[in-house]
C-alpha positions in Angstrom: 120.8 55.0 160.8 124.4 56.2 160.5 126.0 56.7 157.3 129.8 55.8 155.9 132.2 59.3 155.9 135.0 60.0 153.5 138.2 59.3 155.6 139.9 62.0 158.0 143.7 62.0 159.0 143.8 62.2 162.6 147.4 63.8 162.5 146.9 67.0 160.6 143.2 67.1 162.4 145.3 67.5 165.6 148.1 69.7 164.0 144.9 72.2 163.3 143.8 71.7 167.0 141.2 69.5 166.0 139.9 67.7 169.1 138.2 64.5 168.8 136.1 62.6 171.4 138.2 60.2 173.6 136.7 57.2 171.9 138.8 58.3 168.8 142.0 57.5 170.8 140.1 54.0 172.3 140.2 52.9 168.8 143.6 53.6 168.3 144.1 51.8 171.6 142.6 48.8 169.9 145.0 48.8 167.2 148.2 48.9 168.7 146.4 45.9 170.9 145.6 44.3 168.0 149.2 44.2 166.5 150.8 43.5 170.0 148.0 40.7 170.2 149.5 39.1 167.1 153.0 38.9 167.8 152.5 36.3 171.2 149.9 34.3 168.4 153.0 33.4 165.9 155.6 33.6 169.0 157.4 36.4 167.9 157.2 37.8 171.4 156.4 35.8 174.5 154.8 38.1 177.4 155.6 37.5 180.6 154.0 35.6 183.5 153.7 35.5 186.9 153.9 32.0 187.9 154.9 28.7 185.7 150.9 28.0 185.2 150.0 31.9 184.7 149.0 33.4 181.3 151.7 35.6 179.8 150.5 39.0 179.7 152.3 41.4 177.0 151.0 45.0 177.1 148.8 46.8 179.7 146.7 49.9 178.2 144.9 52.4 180.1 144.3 55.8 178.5 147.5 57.0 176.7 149.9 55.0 178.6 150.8 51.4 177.5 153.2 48.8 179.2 155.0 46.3 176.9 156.4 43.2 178.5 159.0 41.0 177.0 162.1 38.9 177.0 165.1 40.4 176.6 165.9 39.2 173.2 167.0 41.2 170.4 164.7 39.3 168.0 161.5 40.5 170.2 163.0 43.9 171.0 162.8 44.6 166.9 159.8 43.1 167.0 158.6 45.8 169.2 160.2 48.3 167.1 158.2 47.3 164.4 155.0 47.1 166.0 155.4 51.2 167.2 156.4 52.0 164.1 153.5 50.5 162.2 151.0 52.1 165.5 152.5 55.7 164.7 151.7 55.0 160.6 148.4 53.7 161.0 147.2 56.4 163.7 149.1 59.4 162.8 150.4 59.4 166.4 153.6 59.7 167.8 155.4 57.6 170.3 157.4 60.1 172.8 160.6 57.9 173.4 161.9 60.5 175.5 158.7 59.2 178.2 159.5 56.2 177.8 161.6 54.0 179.4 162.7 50.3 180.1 163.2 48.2 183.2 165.1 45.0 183.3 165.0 41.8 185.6 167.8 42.5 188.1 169.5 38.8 187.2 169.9 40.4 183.6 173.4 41.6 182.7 174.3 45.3 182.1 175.9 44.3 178.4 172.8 42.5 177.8 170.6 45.9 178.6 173.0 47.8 176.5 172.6 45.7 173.6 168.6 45.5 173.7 168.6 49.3 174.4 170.6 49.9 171.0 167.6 47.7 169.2 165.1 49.5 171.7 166.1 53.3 172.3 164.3 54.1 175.2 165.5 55.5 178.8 166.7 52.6 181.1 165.7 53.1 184.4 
């Protein structure tokens, strides 16, 4: 039977080289799918689907990359915001905007990808 350890800071056990196994980073995972998971629940941020009668999807995971889909509304992209920023304090982890980037719709207008970017700064591609 497994017993309860005092808590560990996965941030400065990486900063001291610290490796943990990858199930460490799963659980992370699950967190920022849990707070993406929420937003769609209280309509904060619809996902997007493929066809009318389609379930939205919002994020895709799959090992450290993650996909976030949205409209592009300024309401959902500080939503977003939000959501990294409360990842990055719960996990110690750092979200590399410099890797990440946005893609638009091509019907979406280029002041209208300006303004979301200055909620959102990320690359546009």
């Amino acid at each position: 039977m497994g017993s309860l350890l005092s808590p560990f800071n996965l941030k400065e056990a990486s900063d001291k080289g610290t490796l943990y196994p990858p199930y460490i980073y799963i659980i992370c995972d699950e967190v920022l799918s849990d707070l993406i998971n929420k937003a769609p629940q209280d309509g904060s941020i619809k996902g997007v689907s493929i066809a009318s009668n389609a379930p939205a999807v919002s994020h895709l995971l799959y090992a450290d990359d993650s996909i976030l889909f949205s409209r592009v509304r300024i309401a959902e992209a500080t939503i977003i915001v939000s959501i990294l920023q409360s990842y990055q304090e719960a996990s110690g982890q750092t979200i590399n905007l410099d890797k990440s980037e946005m893609v638009f719709s091509p019907n979406i207008s280029q002041d209208f990808k300006k303004s979301f970017q200055d909620h959102l700064p990320v690359k546009h591609q």
